[in-house]
C-alpha positions as CSV (number, residue, x, y, z in Angstrom):
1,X,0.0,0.0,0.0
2,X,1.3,3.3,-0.9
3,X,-0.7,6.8,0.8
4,X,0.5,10.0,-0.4
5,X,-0.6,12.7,1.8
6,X,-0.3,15.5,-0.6
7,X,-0.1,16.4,-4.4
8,X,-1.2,18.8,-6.8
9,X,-1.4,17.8,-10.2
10,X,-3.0,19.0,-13.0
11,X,-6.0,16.5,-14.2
12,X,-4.7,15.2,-16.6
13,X,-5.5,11.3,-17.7
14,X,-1.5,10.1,-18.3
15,X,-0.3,11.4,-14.5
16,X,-3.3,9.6,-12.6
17,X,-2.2,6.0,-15.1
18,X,1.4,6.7,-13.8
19,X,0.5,6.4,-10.5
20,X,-1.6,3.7,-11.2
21,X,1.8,2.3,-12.8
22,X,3.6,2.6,-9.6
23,X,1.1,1.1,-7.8
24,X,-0.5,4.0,-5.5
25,X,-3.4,3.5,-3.4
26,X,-4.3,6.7,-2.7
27,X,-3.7,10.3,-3.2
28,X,-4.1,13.6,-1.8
29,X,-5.3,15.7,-4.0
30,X,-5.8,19.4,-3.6
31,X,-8.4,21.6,-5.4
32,X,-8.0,24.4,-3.8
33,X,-5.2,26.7,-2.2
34,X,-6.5,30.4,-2.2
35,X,-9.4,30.1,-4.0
36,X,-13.0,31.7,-2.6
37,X,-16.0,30.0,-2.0
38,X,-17.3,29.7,-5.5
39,X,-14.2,28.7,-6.7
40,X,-13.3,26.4,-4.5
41,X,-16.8,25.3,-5.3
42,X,-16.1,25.2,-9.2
43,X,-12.9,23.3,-8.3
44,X,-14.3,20.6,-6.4
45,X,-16.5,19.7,-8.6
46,X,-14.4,20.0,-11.8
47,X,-12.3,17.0,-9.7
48,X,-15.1,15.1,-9.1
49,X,-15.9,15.0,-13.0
50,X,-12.6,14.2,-13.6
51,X,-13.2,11.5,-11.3
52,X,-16.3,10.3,-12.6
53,X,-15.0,10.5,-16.4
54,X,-11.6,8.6,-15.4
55,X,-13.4,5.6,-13.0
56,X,-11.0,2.9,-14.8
57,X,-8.3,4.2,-13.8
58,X,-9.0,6.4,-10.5
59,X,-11.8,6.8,-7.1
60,X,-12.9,9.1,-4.7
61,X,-11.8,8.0,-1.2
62,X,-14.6,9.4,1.0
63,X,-14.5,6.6,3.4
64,X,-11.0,4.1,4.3
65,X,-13.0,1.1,3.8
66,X,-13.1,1.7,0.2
67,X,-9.3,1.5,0.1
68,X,-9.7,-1.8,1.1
69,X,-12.2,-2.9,-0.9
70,X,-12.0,-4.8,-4.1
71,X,-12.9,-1.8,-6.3
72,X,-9.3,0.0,-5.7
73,X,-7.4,-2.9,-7.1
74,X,-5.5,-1.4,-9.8
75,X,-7.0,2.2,-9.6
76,X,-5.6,5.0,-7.2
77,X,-8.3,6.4,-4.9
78,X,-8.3,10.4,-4.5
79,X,-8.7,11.7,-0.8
80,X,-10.4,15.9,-2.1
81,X,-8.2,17.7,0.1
82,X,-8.1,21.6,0.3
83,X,-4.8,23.8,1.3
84,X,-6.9,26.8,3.0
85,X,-10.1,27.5,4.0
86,X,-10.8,30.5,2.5
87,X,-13.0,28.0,0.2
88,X,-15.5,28.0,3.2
89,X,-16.6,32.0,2.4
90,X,-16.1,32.7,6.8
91,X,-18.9,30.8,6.9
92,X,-18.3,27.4,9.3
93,X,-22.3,26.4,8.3
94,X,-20.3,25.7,4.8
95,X,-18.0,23.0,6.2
96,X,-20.8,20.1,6.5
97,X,-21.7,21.0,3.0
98,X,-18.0,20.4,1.4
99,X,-17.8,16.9,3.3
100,X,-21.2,15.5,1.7
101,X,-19.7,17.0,-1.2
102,X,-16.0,14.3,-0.4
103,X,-13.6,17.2,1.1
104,X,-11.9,15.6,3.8
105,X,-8.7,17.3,3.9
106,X,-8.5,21.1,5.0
107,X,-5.9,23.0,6.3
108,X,-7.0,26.0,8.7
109,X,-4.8,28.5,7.3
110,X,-1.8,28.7,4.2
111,X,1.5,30.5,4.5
112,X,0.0,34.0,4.9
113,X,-3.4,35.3,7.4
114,X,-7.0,34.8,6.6
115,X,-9.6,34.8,9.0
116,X,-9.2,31.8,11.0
117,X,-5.7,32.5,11.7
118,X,-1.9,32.6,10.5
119,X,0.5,31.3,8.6
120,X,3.8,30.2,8.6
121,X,5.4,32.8,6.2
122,X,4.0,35.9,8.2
123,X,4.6,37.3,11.6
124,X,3.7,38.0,14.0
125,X,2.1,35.0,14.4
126,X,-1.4,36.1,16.3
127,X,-2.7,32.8,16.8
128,X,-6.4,30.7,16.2
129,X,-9.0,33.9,16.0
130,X,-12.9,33.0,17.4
131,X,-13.5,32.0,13.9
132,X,-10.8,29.9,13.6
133,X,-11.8,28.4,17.0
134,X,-15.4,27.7,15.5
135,X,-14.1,26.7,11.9
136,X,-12.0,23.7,13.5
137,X,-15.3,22.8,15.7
138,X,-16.8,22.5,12.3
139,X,-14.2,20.1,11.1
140,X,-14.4,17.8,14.1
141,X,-17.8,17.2,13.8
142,X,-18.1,16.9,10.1
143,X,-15.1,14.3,10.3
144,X,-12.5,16.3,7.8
145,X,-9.1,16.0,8.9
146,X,-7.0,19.1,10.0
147,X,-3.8,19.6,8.3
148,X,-1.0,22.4,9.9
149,X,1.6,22.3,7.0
150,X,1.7,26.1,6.3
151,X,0.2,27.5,9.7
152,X,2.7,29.2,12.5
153,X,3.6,27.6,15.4
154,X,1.2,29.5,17.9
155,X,-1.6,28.8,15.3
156,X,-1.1,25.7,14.8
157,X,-0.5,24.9,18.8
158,X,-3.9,26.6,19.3
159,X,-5.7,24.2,16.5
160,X,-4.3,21.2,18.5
161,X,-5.4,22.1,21.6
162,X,-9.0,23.0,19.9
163,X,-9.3,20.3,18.3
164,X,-11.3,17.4,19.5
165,X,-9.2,15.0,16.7
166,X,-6.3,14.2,15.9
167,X,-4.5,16.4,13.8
168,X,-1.5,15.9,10.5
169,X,1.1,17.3,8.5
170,X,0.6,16.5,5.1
171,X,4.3,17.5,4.0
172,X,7.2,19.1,5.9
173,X,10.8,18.0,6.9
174,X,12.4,18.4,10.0
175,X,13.7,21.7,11.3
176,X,16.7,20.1,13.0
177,X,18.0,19.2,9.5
178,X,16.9,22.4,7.6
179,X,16.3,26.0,9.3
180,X,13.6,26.2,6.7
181,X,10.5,28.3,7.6
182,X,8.3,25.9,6.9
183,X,9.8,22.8,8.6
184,X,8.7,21.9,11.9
185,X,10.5,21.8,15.0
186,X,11.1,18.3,17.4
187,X,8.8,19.8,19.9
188,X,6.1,20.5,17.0
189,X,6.6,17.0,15.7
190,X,5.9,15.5,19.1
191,X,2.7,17.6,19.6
192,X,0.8,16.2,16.4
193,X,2.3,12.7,17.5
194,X,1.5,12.5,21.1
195,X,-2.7,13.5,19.9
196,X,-2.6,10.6,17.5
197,X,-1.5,12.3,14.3
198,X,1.1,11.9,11.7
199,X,3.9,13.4,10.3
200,X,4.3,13.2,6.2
201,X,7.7,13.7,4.9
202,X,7.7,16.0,1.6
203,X,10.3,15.4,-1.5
204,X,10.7,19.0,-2.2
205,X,14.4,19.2,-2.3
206,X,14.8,22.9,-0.7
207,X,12.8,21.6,2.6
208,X,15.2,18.8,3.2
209,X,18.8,18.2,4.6
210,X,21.4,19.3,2.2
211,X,18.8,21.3,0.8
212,X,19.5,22.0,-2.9
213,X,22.3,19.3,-3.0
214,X,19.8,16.8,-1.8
215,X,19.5,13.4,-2.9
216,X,16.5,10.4,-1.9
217,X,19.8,9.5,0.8
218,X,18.6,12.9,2.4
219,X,15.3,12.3,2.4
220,X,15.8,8.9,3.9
221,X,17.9,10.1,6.3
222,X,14.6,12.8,7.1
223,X,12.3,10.3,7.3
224,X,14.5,7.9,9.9
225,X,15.2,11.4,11.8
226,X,11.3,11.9,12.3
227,X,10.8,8.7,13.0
228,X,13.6,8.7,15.8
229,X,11.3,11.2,17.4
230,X,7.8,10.5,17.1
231,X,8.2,6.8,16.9
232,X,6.9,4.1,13.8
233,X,3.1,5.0,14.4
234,X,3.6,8.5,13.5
235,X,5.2,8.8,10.3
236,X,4.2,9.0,6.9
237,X,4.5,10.4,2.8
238,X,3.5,13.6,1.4
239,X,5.5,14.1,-1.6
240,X,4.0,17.7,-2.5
241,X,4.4,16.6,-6.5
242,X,3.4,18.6,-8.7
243,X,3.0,16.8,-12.3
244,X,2.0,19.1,-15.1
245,X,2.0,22.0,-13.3
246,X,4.1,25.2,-15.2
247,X,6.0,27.7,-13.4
248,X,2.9,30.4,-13.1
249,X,1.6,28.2,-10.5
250,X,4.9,28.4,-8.7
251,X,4.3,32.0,-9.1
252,X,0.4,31.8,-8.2
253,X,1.3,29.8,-4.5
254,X,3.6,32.2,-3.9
255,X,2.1,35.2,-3.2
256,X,-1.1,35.8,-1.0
257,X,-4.3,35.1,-2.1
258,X,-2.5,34.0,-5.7
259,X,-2.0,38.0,-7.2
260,X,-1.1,39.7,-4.0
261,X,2.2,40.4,-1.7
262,X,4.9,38.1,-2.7
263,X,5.3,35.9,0.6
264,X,9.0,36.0,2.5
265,X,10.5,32.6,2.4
266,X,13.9,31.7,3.4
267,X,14.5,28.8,0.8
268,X,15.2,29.2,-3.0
269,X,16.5,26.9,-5.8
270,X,14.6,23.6,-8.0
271,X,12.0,22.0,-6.1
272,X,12.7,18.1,-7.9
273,X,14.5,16.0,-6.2
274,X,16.8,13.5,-7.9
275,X,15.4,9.5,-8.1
276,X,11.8,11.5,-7.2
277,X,11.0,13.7,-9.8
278,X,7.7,11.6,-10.5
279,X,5.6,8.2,-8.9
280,X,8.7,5.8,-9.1
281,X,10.3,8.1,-6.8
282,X,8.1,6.0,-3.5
283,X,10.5,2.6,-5.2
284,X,13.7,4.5,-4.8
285,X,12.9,5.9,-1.5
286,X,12.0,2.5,-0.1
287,X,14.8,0.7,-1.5
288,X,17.0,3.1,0.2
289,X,15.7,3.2,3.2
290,X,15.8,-0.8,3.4
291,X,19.4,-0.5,2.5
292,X,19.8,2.1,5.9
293,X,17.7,-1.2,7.9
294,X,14.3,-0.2,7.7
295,X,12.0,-3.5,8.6
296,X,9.4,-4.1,6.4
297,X,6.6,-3.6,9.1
298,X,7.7,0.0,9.3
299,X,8.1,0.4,5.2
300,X,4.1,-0.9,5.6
301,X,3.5,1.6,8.4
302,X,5.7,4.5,6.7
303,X,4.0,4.2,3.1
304,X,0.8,3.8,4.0
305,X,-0.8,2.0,7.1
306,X,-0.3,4.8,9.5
307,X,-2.5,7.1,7.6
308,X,-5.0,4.8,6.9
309,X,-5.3,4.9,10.9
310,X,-5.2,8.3,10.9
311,X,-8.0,9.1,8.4
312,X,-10.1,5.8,9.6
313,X,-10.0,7.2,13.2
314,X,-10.9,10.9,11.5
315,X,-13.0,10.6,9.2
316,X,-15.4,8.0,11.5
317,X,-15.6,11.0,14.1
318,X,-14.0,8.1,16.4
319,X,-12.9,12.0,18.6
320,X,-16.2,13.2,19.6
321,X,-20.1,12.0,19.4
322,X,-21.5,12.6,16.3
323,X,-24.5,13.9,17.6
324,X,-25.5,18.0,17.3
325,X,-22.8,20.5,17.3
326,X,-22.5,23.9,18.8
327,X,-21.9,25.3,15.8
328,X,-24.5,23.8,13.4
């Protein structure tokens, strides 16, 4: 089984058969970064046609047990995953609506502020506002998983202590390794861990030790680092690929809400890392790290098993009764 927390691809038939190729279970895909509500709207359910219109080849994952059913033998299942939540309009009534529509992935906040909180990029950091507070409420109940990525540190602490679930990264690299503003610290790490979340290890070469000399060696050597510090239960993939994208999206993730301020970052140079510049890339990293001693129980938890867990326990609303929220 291979889960990858996190990619953005354009929909396009031949990338979703590559990863068919190299055998993926499941993808996250995100539809929508800065996008407003009717956008995010459009988006959404331009990815569900896609999905409908590909269904040989590819599923929407709106539950785990369909993972493990027979229907996602030779198909990749696609977990709708958002990287804001601007999408919601500031209205947490909308957040019900997106999950019967299959989000299940939403990060709070992205790199810059909105109006549940702030990101990474920006500072000061001024932490989960009463929205924010009620947005991840919201989540909870509806059973979409949280994912703190791009959100600063006293943001992000604030949605973990808010939050009734457990909580992810869907890509980073350790901060020990590389000072990179949006890597996450041990004591970060071990927060998400301790609630019952996971950590997802990107591929984007400027994020990881060496930085822009890094090989899949480097990554491996993330990944066992990480795993050193949260344990086997707690670690996972996000590779952050980006097939058929161009360099206007660079440009367009960049800057705040998409045409605004250009956001400060602290890390520059090619984002494609050597031996994972597309879906064999999971092959080379597993070979590697069974070459550094890796069992193959924890290749099974690493590549997969841990966020099936994760999203089971999640998505099921396994954190809190599913009975009349607050804030519905």
């Amino acid at each position: 089984m291979i889960i990858d927390a996190k990619v953005i691809p354009t929909l396009d038939r031949s990338i979703f058969a590559d990863m068919v190729r190299n055998k993926v279970s499941a993808v996250g895909v995100v539809c929508s970064i800065w996008e407003d509500l009717e956008t995010s709207k459009e988006q959404l359910h331009e990815l569900k046609a896609f999905i409908d219109a590909n269904d040989d080849l590819v599923f929407e994952v709106d539950k785990v047990s369909r993972l493990e059913s027979d229907e996602a033998k030779n198909r990749t299942g696609i977990i709708i995953s958002w990287q804001n939540s601007t999408g919601f309009g500031g209205d947490v009534t909308n957040v019900q609506l997106f999950q019967d529509a299959g989000l299940r992935v939403v990060q709070p906040v992205f790199l810059a502020r909105n109006e549940a909180g702030t990101g990474c990029l920006v500072s000061p950091d001024g932490g989960l506002t009463s929205y924010g507070q009620e947005l991840i409420k919201a989540l909870n109940f509806s059973g979409i998983a949280i994912d703190l990525s791009h959100v600063g540190n006293r943001t992000a602490g604030e949605v973990i202590r808010c939050s009734a679930a457990p909580v992810f990264y869907s890509m980073t690299s350790p901060r020990t390794l590389n000072n990179a503003m949006r890597n996450k610290s041990d004591d970060d790490m071990r927060m998400v861990a301790d609630r019952g979340g996971v950590i997802c290890l990107t591929t984007l070469r400027p994020y990881l030790p060496s930085a822009n000399e890094a090989t899949i060696e480097n990554m491996a050597d993330a990944v066992l680092y990480v795993r050193r510090i949260v344990g086997d239960d707690a670690v996972g993939i996000g590779s952050d690929l980006i097939p058929g994208q161009d360099a206007s999206f660079l440009e367009y993730v960049a800057h705040d809400l998409g045409t605004g301020k250009k956001l400060r970052d602290n890390v520059s140079g090619s984002i494609v890392l050597p031996g994972f510049e597309d879906f064999s890339g999971y092959g080379n990293l597993k070979n590697c790290l069974r070459r550094k001693g890796l069992s193959s129980t924890s290749l099974d938890k690493l590549f997969g098993k841990n966020l099936l867990r994760f999203f089971g326990q999640v998505w099921a609303g396994e954190a809190l009764p599913r009975t009349a929220a607050a804030v519905m």
